[in-house]
N, C-alpha and C positions, 0 to 999 in steps of 0.2 A: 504494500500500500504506500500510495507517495505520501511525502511529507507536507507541513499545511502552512498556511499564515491564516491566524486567526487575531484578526482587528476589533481590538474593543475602543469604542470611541463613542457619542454621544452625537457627532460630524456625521450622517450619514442619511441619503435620500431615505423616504420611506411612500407609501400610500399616501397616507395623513399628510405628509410635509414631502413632496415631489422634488426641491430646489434646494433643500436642504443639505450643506455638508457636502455638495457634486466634487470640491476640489479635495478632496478624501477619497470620493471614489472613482475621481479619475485615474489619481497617483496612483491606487492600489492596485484598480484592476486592470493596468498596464504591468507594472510590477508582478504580478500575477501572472500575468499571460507570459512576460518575459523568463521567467524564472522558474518554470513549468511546475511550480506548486499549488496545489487544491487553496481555496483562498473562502472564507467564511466569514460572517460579519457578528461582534456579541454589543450588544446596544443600546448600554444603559440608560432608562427615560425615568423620571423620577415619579412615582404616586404619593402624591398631596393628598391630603386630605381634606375636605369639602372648608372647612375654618380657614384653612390658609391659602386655599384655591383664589389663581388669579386667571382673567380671564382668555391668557398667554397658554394656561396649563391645560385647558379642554383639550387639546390636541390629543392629549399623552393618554388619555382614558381612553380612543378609538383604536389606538395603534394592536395590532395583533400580536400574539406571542410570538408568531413567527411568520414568515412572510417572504418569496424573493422579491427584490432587486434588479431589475436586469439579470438575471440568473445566478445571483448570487444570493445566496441563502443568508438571511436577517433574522439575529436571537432576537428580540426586543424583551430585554430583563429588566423591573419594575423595582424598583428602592424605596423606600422611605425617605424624603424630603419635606423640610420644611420650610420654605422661599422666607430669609432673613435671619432664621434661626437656629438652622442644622450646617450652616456651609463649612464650619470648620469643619465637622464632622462628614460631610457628603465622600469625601473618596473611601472613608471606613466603610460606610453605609454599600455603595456600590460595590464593593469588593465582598464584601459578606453576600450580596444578592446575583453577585457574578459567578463568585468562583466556582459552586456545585457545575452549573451552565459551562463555563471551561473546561471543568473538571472532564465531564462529562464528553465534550467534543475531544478532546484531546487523549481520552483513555488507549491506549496502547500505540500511537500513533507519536512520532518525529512533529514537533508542532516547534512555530514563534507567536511570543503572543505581539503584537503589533500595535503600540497605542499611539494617538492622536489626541491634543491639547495636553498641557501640562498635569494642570488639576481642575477639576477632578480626577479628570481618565485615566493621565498615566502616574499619578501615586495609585490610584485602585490597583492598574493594571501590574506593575511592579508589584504588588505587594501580593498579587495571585499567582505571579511569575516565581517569587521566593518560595511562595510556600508548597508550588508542583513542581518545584526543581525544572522549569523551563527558562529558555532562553526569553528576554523583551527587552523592545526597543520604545524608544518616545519620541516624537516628532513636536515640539514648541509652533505653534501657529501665528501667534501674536498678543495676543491680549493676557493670555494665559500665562506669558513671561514678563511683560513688558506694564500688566496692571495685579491681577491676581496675585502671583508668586512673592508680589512688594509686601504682602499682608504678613506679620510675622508669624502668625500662627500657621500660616498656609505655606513661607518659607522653607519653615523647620521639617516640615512633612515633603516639602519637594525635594531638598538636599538628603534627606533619608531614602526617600522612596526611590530619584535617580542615583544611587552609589548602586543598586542593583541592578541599575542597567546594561545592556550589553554593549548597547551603545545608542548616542544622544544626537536629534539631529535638529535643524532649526531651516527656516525658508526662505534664509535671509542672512546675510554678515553680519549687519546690526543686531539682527536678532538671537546668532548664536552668541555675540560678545554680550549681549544684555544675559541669557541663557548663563552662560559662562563665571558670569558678575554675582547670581543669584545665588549660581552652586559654592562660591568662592576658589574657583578653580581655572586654570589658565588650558585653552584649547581642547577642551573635552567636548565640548559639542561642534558637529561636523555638517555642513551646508549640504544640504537638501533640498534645493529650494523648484517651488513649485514652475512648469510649463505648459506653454501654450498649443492648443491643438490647432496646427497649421491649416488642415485640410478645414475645418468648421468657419474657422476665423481670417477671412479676406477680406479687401475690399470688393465692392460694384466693381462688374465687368467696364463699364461705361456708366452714364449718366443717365438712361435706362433704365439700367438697374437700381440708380439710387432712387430715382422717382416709383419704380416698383415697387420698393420697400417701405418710401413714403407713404403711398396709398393703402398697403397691406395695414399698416395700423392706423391710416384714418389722421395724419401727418400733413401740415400744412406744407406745399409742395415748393415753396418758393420763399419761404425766411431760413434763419440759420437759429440751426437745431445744436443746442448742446444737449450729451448727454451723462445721467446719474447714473448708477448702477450697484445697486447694496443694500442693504438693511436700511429702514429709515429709523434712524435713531440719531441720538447726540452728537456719538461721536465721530459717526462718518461727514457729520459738517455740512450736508448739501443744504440746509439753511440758509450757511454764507454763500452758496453756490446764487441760491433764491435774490438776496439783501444785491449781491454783485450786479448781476443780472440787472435787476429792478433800477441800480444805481448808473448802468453805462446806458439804460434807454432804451429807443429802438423796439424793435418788433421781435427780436431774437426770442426763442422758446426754447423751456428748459424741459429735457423731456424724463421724465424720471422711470429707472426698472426695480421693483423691488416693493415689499409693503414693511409696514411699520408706524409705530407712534408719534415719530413727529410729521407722520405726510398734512393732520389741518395747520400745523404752524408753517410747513413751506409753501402750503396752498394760499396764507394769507400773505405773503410777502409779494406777490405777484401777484397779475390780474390775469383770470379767467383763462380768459387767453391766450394767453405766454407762459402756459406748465400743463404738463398732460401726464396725467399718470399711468401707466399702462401695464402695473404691478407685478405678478412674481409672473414670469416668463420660463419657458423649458429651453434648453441651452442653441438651439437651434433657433428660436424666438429669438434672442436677445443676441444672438450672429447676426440675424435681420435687421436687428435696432440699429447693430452698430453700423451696419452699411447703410442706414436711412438720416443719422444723423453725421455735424460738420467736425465736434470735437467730442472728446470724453473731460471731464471736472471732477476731480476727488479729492475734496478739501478736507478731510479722516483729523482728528488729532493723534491718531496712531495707527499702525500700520506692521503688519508683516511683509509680506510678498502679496501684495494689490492682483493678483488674477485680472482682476477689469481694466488693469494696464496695461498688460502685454497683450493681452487680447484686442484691446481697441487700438493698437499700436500693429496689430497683423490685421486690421481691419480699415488699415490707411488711413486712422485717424490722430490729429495731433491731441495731446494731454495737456490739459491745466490741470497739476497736482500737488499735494502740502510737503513741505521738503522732511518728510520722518521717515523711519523705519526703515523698509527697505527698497520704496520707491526711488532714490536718486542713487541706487545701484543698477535700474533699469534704465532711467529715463536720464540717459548722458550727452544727448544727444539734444542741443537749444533750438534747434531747427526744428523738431517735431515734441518737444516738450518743455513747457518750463515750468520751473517751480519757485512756490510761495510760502512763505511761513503760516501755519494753520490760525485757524482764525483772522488772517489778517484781508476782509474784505474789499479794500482797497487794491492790494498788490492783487488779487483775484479778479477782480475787473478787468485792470492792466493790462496782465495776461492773455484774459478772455479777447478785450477788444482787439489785442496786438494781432493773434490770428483769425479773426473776424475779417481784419485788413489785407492780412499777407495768410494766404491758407496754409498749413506745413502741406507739402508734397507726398501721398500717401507712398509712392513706390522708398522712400528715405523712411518713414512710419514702419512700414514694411519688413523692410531691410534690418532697422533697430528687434524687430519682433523676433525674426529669424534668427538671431543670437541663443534664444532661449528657447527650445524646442524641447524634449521629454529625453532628448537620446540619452544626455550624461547622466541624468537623476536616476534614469529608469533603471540602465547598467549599473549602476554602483549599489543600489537597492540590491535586484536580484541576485544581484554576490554576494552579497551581505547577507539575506534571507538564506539561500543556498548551503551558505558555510555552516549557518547558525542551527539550519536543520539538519545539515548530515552531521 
């Protein structure tokens, strides 16, 4: 019987939540495919209880115990969570309601346990990996290093839980030195960082094409389109994207992919008009988006490895983006990108109007995208995985 990778993450599409976690399972089930080992998903979702139920958490009560994937077989293991009150405690919690579920998948079998986000996931996932004498890896995303891990209580359990590991990886340079910073340890975590699927993400063949895309969602065919693409929440800043916009004039439209709690406050910043929301998109959808609109804008206060920049950078488009994380190790190139310090709507404008005037050249957009392709990550992964199983 071959050997497995078994991914426990919280990152991962489902029924319930289609859009969720895609850059989880893109990596993996390349990785997978390259490294010819069986690949299974364990998917801890937390169960609230009706008192501390928020209206975020109804998802997690539909989701099935088990489920594929695109033909990848999905545990969905159910915890005990308390939203404000259990999170020091949540990677104990998951790990007690994981492990039998692992136990179980990996009984006689050559297995890695494979985890995704710092904490919770991968202290859970380290701490099931010690106790079945398997091999596990952890992969840092962003937030998970770079905000969570600063909490001292949530430190002391990440510097425990990764000395178990086999080995540490991060999506980003900045974000394996922050990584790095966290454990107190110099060069232990090893770049990983995530790629772009060439063939999905292009530009328009011609100007055809771009107006085909236009009309496909109902896109005004003759202004210039920027576009969002993320979570709407705080800290991805498309706020400021709104305030900028509103503040350089014009008929320019902001076109936003994605749902979340701040979409009535970016809807108030602009008129009617001039913002279209056209919410969570399936990955072939928002290929469409990007070749229907002029730029991509991601004003984040923090950041791993941005996906929606390389991507809209193989889709010929120029970026307006916040100078953090590990975005100005993509976007090196001023011609098709520049960058602005977060929050700062002003320089955001700037920017915006600079290529409004002078368009970047998408075959140079392009050309920067093509740098980052899946070949290096993928090969260094499936060695990695390969050794760890035989």
């Amino acid at each position: 019987m071959t050997g497995q990778i078994l991914t426990l993450t919280n990152l991962f599409p489902s029924a319930c939540r289609p859009h969720h976690g895609r850059f989880v399972q893109e990596r993996m089930r390349r990785v997978a495919e390259a490294s010819g080992l069986e690949w299974q998903v364990v998917c801890p979702i937390p169960r609230v209880p009706r008192l501390f139920r928020r209206s975020a958490d109804r998802v997690f009560a539909a989701m099935p115990e088990r489920e594929e994937v695109d033909g990848v077989q999905v545990h969905n293991v159910r915890y005990l969570h308390l939203p404000g009150v259990s999170f020091s405690r949540q990677a104990a919690r998951i790990a007690r309601a994981c492990r039998p579920v692992v136990e179980g998948l990996t009984a006689g079998r050559s297995s890695v346990l494979d985890a995704h986000y710092v904490y919770p996931d991968g202290v859970a996932a380290m701490r099931i990996a010690d106790q079945l004498g398997m091999p596990g890896v952890v992969t840092a995303r962003g937030s998970d290093v770079n905000v969570i891990a600063k909490h001292p209580a949530i430190g002391v359990q990440v510097r425990s839980g990764m000395s178990k590991a086999a080995a540490l990886f991060a999506v980003s340079g900045a974000l394996c030195r922050q990584f790095d910073q966290v454990l107190g340890e110099t060069g232990r975590t090893q770049l990983a960082r995530n790629g772009v699927d060439l063939e999905v993400f292009r530009p328009p063949s011609d100007a055809a094409g771009k107006l085909a895309a236009r009309r496909r969602f109902g896109l005004p065919e003759d202004r210039k389109l920027v576009l969002g693409v993320g979570r709407l929440v705080d800290a991805k800043g498309f706020q400021h994207a709104a305030a900028a916009l509103r503040d350089l004039g014009g008929d320019s439209v902001l076109v936003i992919v994605g749902e979340g709690p701040q979409k009535a406050r970016i809807a108030a910043l602009l008129p009617a008009s001039r913002v279209v929301f056209l919410g969570g998109l399936a990955k072939s959808e928002v290929a469409e988006a990007y070749r229907a609109c002029d730029m991509l804008v991601l004003p984040s206060y923090q950041e791993g490895w941005p996906n929606v920049v390389t991507e809209a950078l193989a889709s010929g488009l120029g970026v307006v983006a916040s100078e953090v994380g590990g975005i100005p190790e993509i976007c090196t190139n001023p011609q098709v990108s520049r960058l602005v310090p977060p929050r700062d709507e002003a320089a955001l404008a700037a920017a915006m109007g600079e290529f409004f005037v002078t368009p970047p050249d998408p075959v140079q957009a392009q050309a920067q995208a093509n740098r980052y392709s899946w070949d290096e990550t993928v090969a260094m992964l499936s060695k990695l995985f390969q050794e760890l199983v035989a």
